[in-house]
C-alpha positions as CSV (number, residue, x, y, z in Angstrom):
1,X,66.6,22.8,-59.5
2,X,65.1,20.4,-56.7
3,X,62.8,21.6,-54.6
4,X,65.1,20.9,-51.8
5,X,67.6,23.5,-53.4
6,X,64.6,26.2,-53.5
7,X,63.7,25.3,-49.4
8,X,60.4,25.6,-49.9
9,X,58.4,23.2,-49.3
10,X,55.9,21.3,-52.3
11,X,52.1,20.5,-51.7
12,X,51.8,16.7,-52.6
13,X,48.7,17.9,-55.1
14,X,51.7,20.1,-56.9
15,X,53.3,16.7,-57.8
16,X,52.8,15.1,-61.7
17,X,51.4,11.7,-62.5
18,X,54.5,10.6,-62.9
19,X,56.2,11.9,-59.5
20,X,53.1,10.9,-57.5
21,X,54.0,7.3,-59.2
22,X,57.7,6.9,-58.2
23,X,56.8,8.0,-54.4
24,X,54.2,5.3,-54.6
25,X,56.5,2.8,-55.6
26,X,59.0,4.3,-53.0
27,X,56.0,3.8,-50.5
28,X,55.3,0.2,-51.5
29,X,59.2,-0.8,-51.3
30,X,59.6,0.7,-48.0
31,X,56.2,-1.3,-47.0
32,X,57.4,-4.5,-48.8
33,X,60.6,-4.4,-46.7
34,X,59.2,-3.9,-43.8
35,X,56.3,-7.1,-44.5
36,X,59.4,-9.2,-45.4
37,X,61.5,-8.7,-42.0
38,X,58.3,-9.3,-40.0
39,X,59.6,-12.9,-39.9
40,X,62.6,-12.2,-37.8
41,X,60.6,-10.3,-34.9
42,X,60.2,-12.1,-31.7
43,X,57.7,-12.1,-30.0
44,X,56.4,-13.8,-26.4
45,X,57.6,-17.2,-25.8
46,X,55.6,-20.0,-24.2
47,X,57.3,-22.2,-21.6
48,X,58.6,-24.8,-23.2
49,X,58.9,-23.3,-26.3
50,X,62.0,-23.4,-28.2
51,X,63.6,-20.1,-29.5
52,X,63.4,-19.5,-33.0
53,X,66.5,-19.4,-34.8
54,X,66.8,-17.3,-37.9
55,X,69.5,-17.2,-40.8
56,X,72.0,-14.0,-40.0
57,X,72.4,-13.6,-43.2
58,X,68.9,-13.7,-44.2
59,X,68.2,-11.1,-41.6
60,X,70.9,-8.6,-42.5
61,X,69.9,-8.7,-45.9
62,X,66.0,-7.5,-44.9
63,X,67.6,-4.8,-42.5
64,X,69.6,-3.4,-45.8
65,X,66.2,-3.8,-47.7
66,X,64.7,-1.8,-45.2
67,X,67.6,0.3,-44.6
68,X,68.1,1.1,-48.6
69,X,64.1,1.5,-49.5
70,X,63.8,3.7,-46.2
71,X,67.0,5.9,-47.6
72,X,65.4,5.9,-51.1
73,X,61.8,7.1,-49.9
74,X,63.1,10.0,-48.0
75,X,65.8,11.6,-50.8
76,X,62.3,11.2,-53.3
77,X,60.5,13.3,-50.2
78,X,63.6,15.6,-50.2
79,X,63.7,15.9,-54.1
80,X,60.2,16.1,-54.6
81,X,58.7,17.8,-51.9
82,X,61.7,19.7,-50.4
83,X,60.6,17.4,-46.9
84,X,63.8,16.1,-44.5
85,X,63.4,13.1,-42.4
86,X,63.4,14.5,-38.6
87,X,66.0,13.9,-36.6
88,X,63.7,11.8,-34.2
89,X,61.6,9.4,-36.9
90,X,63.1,5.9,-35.5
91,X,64.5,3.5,-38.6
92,X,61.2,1.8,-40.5
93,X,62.9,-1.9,-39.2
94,X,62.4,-0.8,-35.4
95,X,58.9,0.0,-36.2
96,X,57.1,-2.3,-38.1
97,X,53.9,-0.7,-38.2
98,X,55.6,2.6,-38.9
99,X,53.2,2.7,-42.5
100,X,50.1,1.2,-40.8
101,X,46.7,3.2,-42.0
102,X,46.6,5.5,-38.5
103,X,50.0,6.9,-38.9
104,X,49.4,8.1,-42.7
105,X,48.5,11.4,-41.3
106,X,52.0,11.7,-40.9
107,X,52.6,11.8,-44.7
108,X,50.7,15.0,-44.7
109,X,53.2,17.3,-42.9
110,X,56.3,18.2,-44.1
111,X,59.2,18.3,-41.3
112,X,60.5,22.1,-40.1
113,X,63.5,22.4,-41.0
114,X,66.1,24.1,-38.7
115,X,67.2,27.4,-39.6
């Protein structure tokens, strides 16, 4: 039975070797996703400066990266930990430094679920 079946929640520190490693790579996906789209933010523009123009295709295939490593890091959390993404956490590729070192405390709280 997952732990998501049981509703309670799982202590990261409850988790094997081998769990703690597929979250990781989860983690590292999600982070690798994001890293690769950061070339198709804007940002300011000079005057005079042309606007960069990006491949479509090229893009839509990093937002599915993101989209599909994002999807796959939160039904590990759900299967491992018995954690559900909150309704309000924006999509990883609308927040690129979602994963940056001062928002890991967020890792450390499992989400209420509604009842």
């Amino acid at each position: 039975m997952s732990m998501a079946a049981s509703g309670a929640p799982r202590p990261i520190t409850d988790l094997s070797l081998s769990e703690r490693d597929r979250l990781e790579r989860a983690h590292q996906r999600l982070r690798g996703a994001v890293e690769a789209y950061e070339q198709f933010r804007g940002g300011p523009l000079e005057p005079g400066q042309d606007v960069p123009v990006h491949d479509a295709d090229a893009m839509a295939a990093a937002q599915a990266e993101i989209q599909a490593a994002e999807e796959d890091l939160w039904r590990l959390r759900e299967e491992l930990l018995g954690w559900s993404r909150p309704a309000w956490a924006p999509p990883a590729s609308l927040v690129s430094d979602w994963f940056s070192e001062e928002d890991r405390v967020y890792d450390d709280y499992p989400s209420v679920s509604a009842t």
